[in-house]
C-alpha positions in Angstrom: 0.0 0.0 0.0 1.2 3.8 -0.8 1.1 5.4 2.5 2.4 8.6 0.9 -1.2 9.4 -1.0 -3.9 8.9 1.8 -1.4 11.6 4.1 -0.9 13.8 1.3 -5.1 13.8 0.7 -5.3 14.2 4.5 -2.9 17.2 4.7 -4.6 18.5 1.5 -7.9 18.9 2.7 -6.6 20.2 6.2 -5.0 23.0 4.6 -8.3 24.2 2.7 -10.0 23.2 5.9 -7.6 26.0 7.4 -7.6 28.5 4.5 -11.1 28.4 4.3 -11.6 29.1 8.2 -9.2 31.9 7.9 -10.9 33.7 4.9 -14.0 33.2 7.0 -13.2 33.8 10.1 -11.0 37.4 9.4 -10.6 38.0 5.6 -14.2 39.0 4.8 -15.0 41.2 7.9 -12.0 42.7 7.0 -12.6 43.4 3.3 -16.5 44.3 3.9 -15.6 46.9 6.9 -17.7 44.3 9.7 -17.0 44.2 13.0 -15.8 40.9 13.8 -18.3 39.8 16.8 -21.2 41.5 14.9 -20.4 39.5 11.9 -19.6 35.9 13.6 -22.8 36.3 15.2 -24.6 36.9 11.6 -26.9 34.3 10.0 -24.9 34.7 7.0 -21.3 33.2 9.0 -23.4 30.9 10.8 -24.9 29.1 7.9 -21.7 29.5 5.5 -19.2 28.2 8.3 -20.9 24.8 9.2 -22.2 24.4 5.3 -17.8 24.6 3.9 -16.1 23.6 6.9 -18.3 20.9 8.4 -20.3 20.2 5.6 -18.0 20.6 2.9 -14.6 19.6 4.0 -15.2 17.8 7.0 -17.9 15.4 5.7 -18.4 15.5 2.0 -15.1 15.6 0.7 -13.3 12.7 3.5 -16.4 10.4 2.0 -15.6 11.0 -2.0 -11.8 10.3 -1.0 -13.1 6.9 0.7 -15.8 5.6 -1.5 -15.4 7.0 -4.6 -17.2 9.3 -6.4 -18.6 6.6 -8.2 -20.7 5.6 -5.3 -21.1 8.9 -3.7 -22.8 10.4 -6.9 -25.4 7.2 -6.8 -28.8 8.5 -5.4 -28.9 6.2 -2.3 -26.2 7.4 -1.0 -25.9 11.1 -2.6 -29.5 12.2 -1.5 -29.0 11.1 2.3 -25.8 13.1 1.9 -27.7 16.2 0.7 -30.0 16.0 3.9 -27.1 15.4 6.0 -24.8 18.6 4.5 -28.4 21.2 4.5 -28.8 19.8 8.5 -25.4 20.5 9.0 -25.7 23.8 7.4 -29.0 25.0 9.9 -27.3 23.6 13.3 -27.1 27.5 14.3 -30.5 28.2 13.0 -32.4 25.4 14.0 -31.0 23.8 17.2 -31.6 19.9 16.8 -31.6 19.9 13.0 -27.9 18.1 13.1 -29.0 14.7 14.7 -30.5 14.0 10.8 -26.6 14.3 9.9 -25.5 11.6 13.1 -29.0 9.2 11.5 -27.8 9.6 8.0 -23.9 8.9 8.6 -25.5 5.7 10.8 -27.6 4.7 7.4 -24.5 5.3 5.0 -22.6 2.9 7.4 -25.0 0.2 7.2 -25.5 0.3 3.5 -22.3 1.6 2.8 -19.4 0.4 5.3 -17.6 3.6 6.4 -14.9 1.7 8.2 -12.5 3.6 6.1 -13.7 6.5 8.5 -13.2 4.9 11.5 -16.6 3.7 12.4 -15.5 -0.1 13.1 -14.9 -2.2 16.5 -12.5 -4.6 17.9 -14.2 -5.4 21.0 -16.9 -4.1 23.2 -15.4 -4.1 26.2 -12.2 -2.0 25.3 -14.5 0.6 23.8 -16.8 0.8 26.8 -13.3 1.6 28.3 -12.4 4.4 26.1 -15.6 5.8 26.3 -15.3 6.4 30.3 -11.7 7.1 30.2 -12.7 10.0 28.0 -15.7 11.2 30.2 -13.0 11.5 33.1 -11.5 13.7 31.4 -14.5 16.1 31.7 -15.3 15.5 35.1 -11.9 15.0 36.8 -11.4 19.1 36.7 -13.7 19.4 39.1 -13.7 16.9 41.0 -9.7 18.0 42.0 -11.2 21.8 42.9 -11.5 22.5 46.1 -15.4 23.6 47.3 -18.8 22.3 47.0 -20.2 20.2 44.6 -24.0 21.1 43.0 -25.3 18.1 40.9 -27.7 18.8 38.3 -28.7 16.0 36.5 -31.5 17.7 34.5 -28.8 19.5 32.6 -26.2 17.4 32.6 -28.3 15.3 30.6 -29.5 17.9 28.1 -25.6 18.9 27.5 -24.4 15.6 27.1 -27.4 15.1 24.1 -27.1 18.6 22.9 -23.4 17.9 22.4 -24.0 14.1 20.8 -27.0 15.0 18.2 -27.1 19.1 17.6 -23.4 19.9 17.5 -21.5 19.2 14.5 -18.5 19.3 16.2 -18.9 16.1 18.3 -20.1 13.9 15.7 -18.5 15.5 12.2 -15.4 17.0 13.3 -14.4 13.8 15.7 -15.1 12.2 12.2 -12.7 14.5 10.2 -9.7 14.6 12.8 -9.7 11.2 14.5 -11.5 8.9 11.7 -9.5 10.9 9.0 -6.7 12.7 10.0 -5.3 10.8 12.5 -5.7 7.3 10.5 -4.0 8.7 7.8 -1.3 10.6 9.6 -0.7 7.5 11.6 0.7 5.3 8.4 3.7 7.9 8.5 4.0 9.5 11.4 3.2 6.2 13.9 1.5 6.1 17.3 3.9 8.2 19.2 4.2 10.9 16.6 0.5 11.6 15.5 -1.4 12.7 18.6 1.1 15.4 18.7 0.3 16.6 15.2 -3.1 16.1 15.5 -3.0 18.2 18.8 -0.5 21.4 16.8 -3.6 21.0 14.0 -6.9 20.8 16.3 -5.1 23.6 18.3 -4.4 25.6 14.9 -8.1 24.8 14.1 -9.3 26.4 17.6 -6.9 29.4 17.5 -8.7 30.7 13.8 -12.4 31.1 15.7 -12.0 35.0 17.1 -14.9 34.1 19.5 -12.4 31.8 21.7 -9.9 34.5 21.6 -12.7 36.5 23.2 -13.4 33.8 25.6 -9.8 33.8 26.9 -9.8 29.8 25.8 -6.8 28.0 27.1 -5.0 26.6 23.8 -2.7 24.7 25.7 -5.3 22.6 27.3 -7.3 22.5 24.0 -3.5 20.7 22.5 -3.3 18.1 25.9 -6.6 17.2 25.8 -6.5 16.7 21.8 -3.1 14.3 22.2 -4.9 12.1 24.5 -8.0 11.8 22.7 -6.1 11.4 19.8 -4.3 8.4 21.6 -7.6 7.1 22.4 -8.5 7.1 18.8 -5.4 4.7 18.5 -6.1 2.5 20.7 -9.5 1.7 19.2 -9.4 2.8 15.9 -13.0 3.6 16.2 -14.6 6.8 16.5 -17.7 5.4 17.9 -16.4 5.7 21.5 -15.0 9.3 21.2 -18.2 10.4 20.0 -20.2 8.9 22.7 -17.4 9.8 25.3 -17.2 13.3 24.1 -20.9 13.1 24.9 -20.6 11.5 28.1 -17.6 14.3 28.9 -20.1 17.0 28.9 -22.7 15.5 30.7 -20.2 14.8 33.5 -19.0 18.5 33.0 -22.4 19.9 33.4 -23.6 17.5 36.1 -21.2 18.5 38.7 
């Protein structure tokens, strides 16, 4: 097998990914005269960001490079795929809509076989322990602060499905960085070497949004917690378990 092609696609389409999300995210404020918050907080951004990033280059283009544009292109596959990306597209709009692009990447599988993506197993049992390992990781923070504890399941609850079927970034972007990314970095750059990367390029990612530059986010966090998620993704080689422990992660966030 040519390892050089699937990590040349995958750096590729990360660096549109990137130019794209720069051009959003600054050039055209800039060149129209817009105030950055007032225009990431447009309808306009938020239905163009999530329709190229997520839609675009996360999901449509990672499943032409997988299957084929032969099968892609074939209505049983290409109309689902057109619900998926206009779902993906709304997620600001219409909070909820994105759970029809989590059913329709489910149906794709089963008709399909998206194992090229990552979703595959090799044992139950090891995933159920990914899936918790990764939900520590949400809820260990607090648990080391010093203070009281409120619990509030109600919440907790709502966060973790919010986060599992209405956010793109759980279920699409896991998809792109660990399912892609990381499989194909990991045929060149080996087990050691690719959470690292994937960690500088998630962290890259994070750093183009000006809204967590506002927010004072913590980019060095953002790059530890990526490398051991990323090592996660090794271990099981299945991004089933990510996305359910990033879900479980904020439901253990919110619930203490």
């Amino acid at each position: 097998m040519n390892t050089v092609h699937p990590i040349r696609q995958a750096l590729i389409l990360w660096a549109i990914f990137f130019i794209l999300a720069v051009v959003l995210n600054g050039t055209i404020p800039f060149l129209i005269g817009a105030d950055l918050h007032a225009w990431i907080s447009s309808t306009v951004y938020r239905v163009l960001f999530p329709l190229l990033i997520y839609g675009g280059v996360f999901l449509v283009n990672p499943l032409i490079l997988i299957k084929g544009w032969q099968t892609v292109r074939q209505p049983a596959f290409l109309v689902p795929l057109l619900l998926a990306l206009a779902a993906i597209s709304l997620w600001y709009v219409l909070r909820g809509i994105a759970v029809v692009a989590v059913l329709v990447l489910a149906y794709l599988h089963w008709r399909y076989d998206l194992s090229g993506l990552g979703l595959r197993s090799f044992g139950w049992k090891g995933d159920m322990g990914a899936i918790l390992l990764y939900g520590l990781l949400g809820v260990l923070p607090n648990l080391l602060r010093l203070g009281t504890f409120s619990f509030v399941p109600g919440s907790a609850l709502l966060a973790g499905l919010d986060r599992l079927f209405a956010n793109p970034a759980s279920s699409i972007e896991n998809l792109f960085y660990f399912g892609f990314l990381a499989e194909r970095m990991s045929l060149k750059t080996g087990k050691w070497l690719t959470p690292a990367i994937i960690g500088l390029m998630y962290t890259a990612h994070e750093m183009t949004n000006p809204e967590y530059w506002y927010g004072g986010m913590n980019f060095s966090m953002t790059f530890v917690g990526v490398i051991l998620v990323t090592a996660l993704y090794q271990w099981r080689r299945n991004i089933i378990p990510i996305w359910l422990g990033d879900g479980l992660r904020r439901f253990f966030t919110a619930f203490f």
